[in-house]
C-alpha positions in Angstrom: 3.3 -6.6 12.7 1.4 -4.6 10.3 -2.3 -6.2 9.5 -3.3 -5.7 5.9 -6.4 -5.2 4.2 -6.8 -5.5 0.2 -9.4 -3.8 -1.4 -10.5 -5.2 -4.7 -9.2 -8.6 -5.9 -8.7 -7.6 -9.5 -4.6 -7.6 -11.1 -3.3 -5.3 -9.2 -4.1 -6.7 -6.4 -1.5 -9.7 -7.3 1.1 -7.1 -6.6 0.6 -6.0 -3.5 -0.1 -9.3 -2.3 3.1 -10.2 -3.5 4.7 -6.8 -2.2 3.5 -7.8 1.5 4.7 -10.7 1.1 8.1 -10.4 0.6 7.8 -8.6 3.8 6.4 -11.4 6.2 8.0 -10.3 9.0 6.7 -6.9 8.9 3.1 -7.5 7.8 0.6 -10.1 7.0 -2.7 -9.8 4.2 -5.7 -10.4 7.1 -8.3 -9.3 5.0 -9.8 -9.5 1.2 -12.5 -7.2 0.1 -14.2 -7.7 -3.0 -17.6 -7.2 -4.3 -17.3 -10.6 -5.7 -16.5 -12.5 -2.4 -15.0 -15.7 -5.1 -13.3 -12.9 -6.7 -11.4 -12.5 -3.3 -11.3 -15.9 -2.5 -9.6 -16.9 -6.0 -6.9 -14.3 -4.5 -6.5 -16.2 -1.0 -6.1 -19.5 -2.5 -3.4 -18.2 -5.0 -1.2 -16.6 -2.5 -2.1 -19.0 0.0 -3.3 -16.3 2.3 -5.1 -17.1 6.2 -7.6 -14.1 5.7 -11.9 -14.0 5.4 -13.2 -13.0 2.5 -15.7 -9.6 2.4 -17.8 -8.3 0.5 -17.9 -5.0 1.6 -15.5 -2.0 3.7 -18.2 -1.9 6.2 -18.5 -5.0 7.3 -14.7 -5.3 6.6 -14.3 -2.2 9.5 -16.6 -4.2 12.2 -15.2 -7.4 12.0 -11.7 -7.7 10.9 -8.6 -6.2 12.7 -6.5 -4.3 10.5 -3.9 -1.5 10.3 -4.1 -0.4 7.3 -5.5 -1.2 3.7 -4.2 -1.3 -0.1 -6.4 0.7 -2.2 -6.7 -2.0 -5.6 -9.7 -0.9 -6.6 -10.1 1.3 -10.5 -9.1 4.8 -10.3 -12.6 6.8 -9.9 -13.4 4.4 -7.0 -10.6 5.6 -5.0 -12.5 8.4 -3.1 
């Protein structure tokens, strides 16, 4: 099972979600990183996600497990 991370809860993060999810037996959406933590937590209740909410990668890195992470943040933050 592959642990996901989101980064950034804007629109297009409404597609990954929904990308990993039709893929539940291969990976699961453990973590939501937003600036705006009810930004993030907006997302969780609309896919019905079981992940925390953070507000930032760092904190993101230390406590939650994950294998990798969708980059949904605006172009020039990408980096």
């Amino acid at each position: 099972m592959i642990r996901i991370a989101i980064l950034g809860a804007g629109a297009i993060a409404d597609a990954h979600i929904q990308s990993y999810r039709k893929f539940k037996d291969r990976c699961d959406v453990v973590a939501v990183v937003d600036l705006y933590p009810d930004k993030a937590a907006e997302k969780i209740a609309k896919h019905s996600l079981q992940a925390p909410v953070f507000k930032d990668l760092e904190t993101a890195i230390g406590q939650a497990d994950f294998d990798a992470a969708s980059v949904c943040l605006p172009l020039f933050e990408h980096a």
